[in-house]
Each structure stands twice: as structure tokens, then as C-alpha cells.
Phi, psi and omega in degrees: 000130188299117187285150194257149173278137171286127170284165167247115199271155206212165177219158200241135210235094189288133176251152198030055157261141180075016213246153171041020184059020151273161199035038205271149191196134212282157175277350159283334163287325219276309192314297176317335177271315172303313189293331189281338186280001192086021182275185186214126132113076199258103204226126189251148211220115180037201227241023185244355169094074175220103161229153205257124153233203174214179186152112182286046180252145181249013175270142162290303164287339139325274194326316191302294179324311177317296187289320194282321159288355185279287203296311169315331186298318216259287211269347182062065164216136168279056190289102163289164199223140170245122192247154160210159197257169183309304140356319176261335183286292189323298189320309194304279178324339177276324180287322193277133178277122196292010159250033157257154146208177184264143142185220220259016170254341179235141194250102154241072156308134162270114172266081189273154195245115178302171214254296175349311210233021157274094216166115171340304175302301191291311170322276166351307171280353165326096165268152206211157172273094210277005184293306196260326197248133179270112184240156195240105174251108181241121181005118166109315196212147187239108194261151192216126149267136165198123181314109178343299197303349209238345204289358188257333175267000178288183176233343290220261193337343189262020149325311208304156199075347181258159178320310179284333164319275165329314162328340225199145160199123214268165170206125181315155192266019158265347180273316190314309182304278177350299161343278183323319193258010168273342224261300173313319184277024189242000000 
């Protein structure tokens, strides 16, 4: 008798979609183009392209392959994708010091990271202000705090455009948390 495969529950985390009325792609194509790829159990989480699935494969850069071709196939779009399992999203969240969050005194962003440009060397050229900017780095994701007053003195944005920057996709650290505890009830 054939043994059932365990699922794993992962959450696919899409960079620059919907943002500024580029790329835009509805969360209802997408949770359908994950069910047409064979995910399982598919729950999609607010409009920047974050959905939680299950899936017994236990390669990470499969999924990633997968997903980024199912969507160029479906939507005629070059999305990159970051995938991470409930495990590695737990890990990320254990790293963030729990009074950082966003609201109207703080900036805390989550940068989760392709496996490229997760490297000591590549963190490290990241530029920053150490006056203003906090930065956290853990297998996987580069968490960055900064005081609202202080954010015209980060150096952390004028990343944009650069190789680590593409590499990456950031999510506020109420969406992160958030993830994590759909992710724990699935």
C-alpha cells in the first residue's frame, strides 16, 4: 500500500504585484492558477499577492519554478516569487523584536530573500544609516526598523534598483505576522 505524502504548508510571497496600478492580477486568478498547478488547499491574503498553500514536494526552488511558470502560462506575466515554509516564516518572526511594528511612529519591513542574494556579503552591502536604520538579518529574510521622523535619513530605500533589491520582496511586519497565524490555523 502506497504511503500518502505529507503535506507542507508554504506561503508564496509575489514581488511588485498591484502595487501602484502595475502588474495588477486579481487574487482570485491567481488562487485558481495555484489550484490548476496542483497546490492544495489554496488561501489567498489581502491584494499584494500573498498565498498560503500545501504541497508535498519538499524542494523549495521547484515550487518557486513551478509557480513562476504557471503564472507567465495563466496571467502573461514575469513574476518573481519567494516561497517559504511555515517553519522558515516561524523562524523569520522569532528574529523580529516584538515591539517593532508598523504604525504611525514606525516603519518595520520584512525583505524575504531568493536564496541568491541570502549572503553575508550581499546583507552587508545593503546600504544603511546605523544612526536610524535597524537592520535584522536571518536565513531567509533581511528585517529593516525605522522611526516615521527619521525615515528621510535611512539610507535602507536607496537600495531600489540594485541586484539585491530584484531579489527580494518586502512586506510590512503586520502582514508578516499575519501570514504566520493563517498560516498556523491551515
Amino acid at each position: 500500500m502506497k504511503q500518502a505524502s505529507k503535506l507542507t504548508t508554504y506561503v508564496a510571497l509575489l514581488r511588485g504585484i498591484n502595487v501602484g496600478g502595475n502588474t495588477m492580477v486579481s487574487m482570485k486568478e491567481l488562487k485558481s492558477c495555484f489550484e490548476d498547478l496542483g497546490l492544495r488547499d489554496v488561501v489567498t491574503y489581502i491584494n499584494s499577492g500573498n498565498i498560503i498553500f500545501k504541497d508535498s514536494r519538499q524542494s523549495t526552488p521547484a515550487l518557486v519554478r513551478l509557480i513562476e511558470s504557471g503564472i507567465k502560462a495563466r496571467c502573461k506575466m514575469e513574476i518573481r516569487v519567494v516561497v517559504k515554509t511555515r517553519s522558515d516564516l516561524a523562524a523569520i518572526c522569532k528574529k523580529i523584536p516584538t515591539d517593532w511594528v508598523t504604525d504611525k511612529l514606525m516603519r518595520t519591513d520584512v525583505m524575504f530573500l531568493r536564496d541568491e542574494v541570502d549572503k553575508a556579503e550581499t546583507i552587508a552591502a545593503v546600504p544603511a544609516n546605523p544612526a536610524v536604520d535597524r537592520l535584522v538579518h536571518v536565513k531567509g529574510a533581511l528585517i529593516w526598523n525605522v522611526s516615521r521622523k527619521d525615515y528621510g535619513q535611512s539610507k535602507v530605500p536607496k537600495m531600489v534598483g540594485s541586484s539585491f533589491y530584484k531579489n527580494m520582496t518586502a512586506r510590512n511586519v503586520n502582514t508578516t505576522r499575519k501570514l504566520l497565524e493563517l498560516m498556523i490555523g491551515t
